[in-house]
N, C-alpha and C positions, 0 to 999 in steps of 0.2 A: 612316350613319343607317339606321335601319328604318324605310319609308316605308311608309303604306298609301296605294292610289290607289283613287277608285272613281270609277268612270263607266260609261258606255253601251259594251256589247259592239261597236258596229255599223259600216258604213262610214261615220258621219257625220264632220265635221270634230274633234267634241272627244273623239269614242272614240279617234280616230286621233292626234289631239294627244297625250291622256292616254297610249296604247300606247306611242307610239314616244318621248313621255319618258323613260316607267317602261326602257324598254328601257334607254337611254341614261344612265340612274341606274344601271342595276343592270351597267351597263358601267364605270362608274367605280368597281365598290366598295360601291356601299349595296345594300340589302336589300330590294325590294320588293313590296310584299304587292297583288296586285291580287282589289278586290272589287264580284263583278257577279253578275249571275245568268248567264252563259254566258261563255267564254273569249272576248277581244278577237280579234276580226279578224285583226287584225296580230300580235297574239301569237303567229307562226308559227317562233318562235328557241328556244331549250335554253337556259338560263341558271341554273349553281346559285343566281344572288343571287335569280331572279326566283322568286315561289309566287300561286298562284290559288287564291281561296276562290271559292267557287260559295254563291252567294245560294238557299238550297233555301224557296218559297213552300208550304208544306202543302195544299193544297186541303180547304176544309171545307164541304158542303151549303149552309149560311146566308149565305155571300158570294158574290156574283157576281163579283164582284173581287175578287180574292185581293190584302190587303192585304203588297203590297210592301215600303214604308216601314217598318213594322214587323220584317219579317224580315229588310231592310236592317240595320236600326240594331241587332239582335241579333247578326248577323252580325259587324260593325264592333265591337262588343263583344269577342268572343269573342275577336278576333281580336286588338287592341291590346292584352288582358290578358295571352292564351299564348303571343304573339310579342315583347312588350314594344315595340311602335309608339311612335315617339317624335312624330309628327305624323301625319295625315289630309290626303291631298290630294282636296279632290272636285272631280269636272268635271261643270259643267252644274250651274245652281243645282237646279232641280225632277226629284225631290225628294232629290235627294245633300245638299244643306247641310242641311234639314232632319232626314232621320234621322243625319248626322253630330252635331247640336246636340245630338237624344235621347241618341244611343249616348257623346258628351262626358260629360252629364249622370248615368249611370249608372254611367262609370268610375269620375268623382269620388266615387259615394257608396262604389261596391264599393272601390276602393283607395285614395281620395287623390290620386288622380293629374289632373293639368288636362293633356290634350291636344291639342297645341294642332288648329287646323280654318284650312287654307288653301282656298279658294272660288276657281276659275277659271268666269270667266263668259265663255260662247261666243258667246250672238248670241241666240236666238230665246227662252232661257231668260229671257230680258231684253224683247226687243222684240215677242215673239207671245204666247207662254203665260203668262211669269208677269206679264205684265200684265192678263190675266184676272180678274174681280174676285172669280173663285172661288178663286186661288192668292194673288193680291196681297200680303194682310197676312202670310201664312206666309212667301211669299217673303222682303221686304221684312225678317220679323222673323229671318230663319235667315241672312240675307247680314248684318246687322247684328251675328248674333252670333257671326261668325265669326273670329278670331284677324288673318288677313289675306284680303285681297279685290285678285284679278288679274283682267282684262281685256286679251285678246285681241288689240285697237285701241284709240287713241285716240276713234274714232268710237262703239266703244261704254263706252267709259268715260264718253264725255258722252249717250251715249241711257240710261246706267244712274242717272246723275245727275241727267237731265231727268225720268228719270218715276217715282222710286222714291226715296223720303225715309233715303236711305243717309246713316249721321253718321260715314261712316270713312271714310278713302281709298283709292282705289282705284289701284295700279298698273300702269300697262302692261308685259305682258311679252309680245308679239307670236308670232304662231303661228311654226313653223317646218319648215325642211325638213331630211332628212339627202341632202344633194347628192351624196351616195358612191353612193349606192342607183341614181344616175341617167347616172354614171360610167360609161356601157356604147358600146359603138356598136349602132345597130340593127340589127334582124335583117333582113340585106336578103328573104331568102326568104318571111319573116312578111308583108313590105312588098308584096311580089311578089303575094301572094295577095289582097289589099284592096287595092290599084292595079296590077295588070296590066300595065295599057299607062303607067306614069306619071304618072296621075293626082295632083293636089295631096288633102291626107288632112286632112278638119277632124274635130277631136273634142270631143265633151261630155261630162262625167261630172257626176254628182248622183243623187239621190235621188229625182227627178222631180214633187216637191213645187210647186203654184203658185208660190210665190214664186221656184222655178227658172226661170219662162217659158218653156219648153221647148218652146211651141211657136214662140217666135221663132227658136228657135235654126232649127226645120224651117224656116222665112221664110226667113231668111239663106243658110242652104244652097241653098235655093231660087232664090235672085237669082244667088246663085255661079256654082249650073249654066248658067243663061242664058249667060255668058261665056267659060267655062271645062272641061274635063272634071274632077269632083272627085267624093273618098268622102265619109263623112259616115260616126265611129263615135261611135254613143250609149253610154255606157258608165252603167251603175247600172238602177234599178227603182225603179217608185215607182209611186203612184194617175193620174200624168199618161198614163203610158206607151200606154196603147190611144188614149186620143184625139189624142196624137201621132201614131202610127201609122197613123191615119185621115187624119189632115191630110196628112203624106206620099205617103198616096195619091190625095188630092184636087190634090195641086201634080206629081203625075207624079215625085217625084223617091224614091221608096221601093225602088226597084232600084240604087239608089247607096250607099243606107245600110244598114248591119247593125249591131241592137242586140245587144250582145254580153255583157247583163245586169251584174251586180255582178262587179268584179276583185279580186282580192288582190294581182295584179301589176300594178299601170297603169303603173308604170313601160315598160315593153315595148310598152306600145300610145304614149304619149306620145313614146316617144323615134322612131319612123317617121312621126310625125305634123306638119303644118305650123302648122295653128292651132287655138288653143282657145275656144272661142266658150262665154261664159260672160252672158247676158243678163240676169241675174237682179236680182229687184226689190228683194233687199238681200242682201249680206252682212258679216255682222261685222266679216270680214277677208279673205277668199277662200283658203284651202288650197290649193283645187282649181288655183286658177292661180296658185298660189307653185309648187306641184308640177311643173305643166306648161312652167312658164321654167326652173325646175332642170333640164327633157328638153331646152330650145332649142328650144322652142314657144312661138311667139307668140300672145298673149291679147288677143282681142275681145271686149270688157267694158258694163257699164255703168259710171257713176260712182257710183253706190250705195255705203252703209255706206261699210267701209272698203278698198275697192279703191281707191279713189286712195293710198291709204296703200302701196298694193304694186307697182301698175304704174307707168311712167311714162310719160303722153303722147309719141308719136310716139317714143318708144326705144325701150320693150318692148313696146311692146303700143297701144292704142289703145280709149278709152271714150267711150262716149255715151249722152243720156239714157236711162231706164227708157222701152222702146216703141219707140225709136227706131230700128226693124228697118232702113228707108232707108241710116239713118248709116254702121249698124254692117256693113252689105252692102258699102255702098262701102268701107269699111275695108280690110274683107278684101278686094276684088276688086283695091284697091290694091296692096296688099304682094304679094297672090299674082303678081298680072301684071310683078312687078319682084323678078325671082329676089337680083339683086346687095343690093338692098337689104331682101329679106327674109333671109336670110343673116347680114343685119351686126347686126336688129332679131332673132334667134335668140340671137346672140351676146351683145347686149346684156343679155338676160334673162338668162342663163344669168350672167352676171358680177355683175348686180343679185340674184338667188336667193343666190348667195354671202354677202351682207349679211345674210341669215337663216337661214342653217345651223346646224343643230343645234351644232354645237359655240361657235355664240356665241352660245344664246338658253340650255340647258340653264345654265350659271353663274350666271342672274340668278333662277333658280328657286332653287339649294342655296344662295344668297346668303338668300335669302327665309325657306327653312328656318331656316338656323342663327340668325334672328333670334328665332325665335320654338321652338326646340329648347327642351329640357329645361335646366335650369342649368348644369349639370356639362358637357364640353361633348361632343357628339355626334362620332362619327368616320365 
């Protein structure tokens, strides 16, 4: 098949989802066309199946904002016409499904062609922004008139259902991970240098967005130390980041932690590391710590969105309410003080992440495709 993908360049969960699909596509044999305004992240591999269109916005005097969506859905044009695309995959509803509906509508008058439009909705496109009542009805009207509509989790298949007058249904086809990537043993010398003396290693990664709570995470770490000798790696950048940073030096524990900004390898830091402390106020489904159980890293959670759908109490990991910095301290201070059985709750995740490895979530995607492919049939 020739697949076009468009989504967000970035570290977030559904640029990284979309990347290491398309990769995973274009491993099997199809064709795929990725379209953004900047190369993906992850797009760091050589693949003759794989091509990148670059989203070029003009800048013109009279706009402050240079209308994207626009140059989007031209783009997406251009591209299903001289490459013959047999579908659109976009990730993130706002505003991928909307200029995907334009640039449908324009094919059909230039050639005749109905292409079809597959919709992956991630989490906030759903539950922050396009619930906004300046996106709403565009939202609402571009996910209705999309061919097929995926979701992430269950949990937001039912928050997309609760708040958004969708007449279609929606599939689950659950985020994933590729467990081969996390196949390594650690580098002890790396390990050496952010624990020393043997130190227990907690880690965070996000975007540093309020809804990450990041400064619970500094909290938790904070209780940690009281007990314990331990690191603390902040992994990502974001708007929280300095007030973070401040907090850690108001709790004395800011000579323990090094933020190590955005990765393209987290793998490497996960995999020397004991747990991943994820407190956040929702998430859709958690990447972040599907990832971190593929290293044998135990995850310290909320119960939020759809993390119950990923970890499982007292196996892999351990969640508690949004806030509940208390719980989630003792959590960790738990497993950390009990090597034998943080070991077997490493192990555990690391057997559970298996359940969602790329090679058993990719199939229910080209399943997806050839429903709604061309006639004739695609190969």
């Amino acid at each position: 098949m020739h697949i076009g993908i468009v989504c967000y360049p970035t570290f977030g969960g559904s640029g990284v989802l979309a990347t290491e699909l398309g990769k995973a596509l274009a491993d099997k044999g199809h064709f795929v066309h990725f379209i953004t305004y900047q190369q993906p992240v992850r797009l760091n591999v050589f693949n003759t199946n794989i091509y990148y269109h670059e989203v070029r916005v003009p800048t013109y005097p009279l706009f402050d904002y240079p209308p994207y969506e626009i140059a989007l859905a031209s783009t997406m044009v251009d591209v299903i016409i001289n490459y013959d695309l047999d579908l659109l995959h976009v990730h993130y509803a706002i505003p991928h499904a909307s200029a995907a509906y334009m640039a449908k509508q324009i094919v059909k008058q230039k050639t005749g062609r109905n292409v079809p439009i597959i919709c992956t909705l991630h989490g906030t496109d759903i539950t922050l922004v396009g619930r906004d009542k300046t996106y709403e009805p565009v939202v609402t009207f571009s996910i209705n008139e999309c061919d097929a509509i995926t979701a992430v989790s269950e949990n937001l298949r039912e928050e997309t259902f609760k708040n958004f007058p969708i007449v279609k249904p929606i599939e689950v086809v659950t985020n994933f991970v590729d467990v081969s990537r996390f196949n390594k043993k650690p580098i002890d010398p790396f390990k050496k240098v952010i624990a020393p003396n043997g130190e227990k290693i907690l880690v965070h990664a996000s975007n540093f967005r309020k809804v990450k709570r990041v400064n619970d995470v500094i909290k938790i770490f904070s209780e940690v130390r009281r007990y314990m000798p331990a690191k603390l790696l902040m992994v990502g950048d974001g708007p929280e980041r300095s007030a973070t940073e401040e907090l850690a030096r108001e709790l004395g524990v800011m000579d323990d932690i090094r933020f190590v900004g955005k990765q393209e390898q987290i793998e490497e830091i996960l995999l020397v590391s004991d747990l991943f402390l994820l407190p956040s106020e929702y998430e859709s489904f958690g990447l972040a710590a599907l990832e971190a159980m593929a290293a044998k890293c135990v995850v310290i959670s909320t119960n939020a969105g759809g993390l119950p759908e990923v970890i499982i109490q007292g196996k892999t990991g351990f969640m508690a309410n949004v806030g509940d910095v208390s719980a989630m301290s003792e959590f960790a201070v738990s497993i950390l003080n009990n090597e034998e059985r943080l070991e077997l709750m490493k192990e555990e995740a690391y057997k559970h992440a298996l359940k969602f490895d790329i090679s058993n979530i990719v199939p229910h995607y080209e399943n997806i495709y050839r429903r709604y492919c061309r006639m004739d049939p695609c190969v």
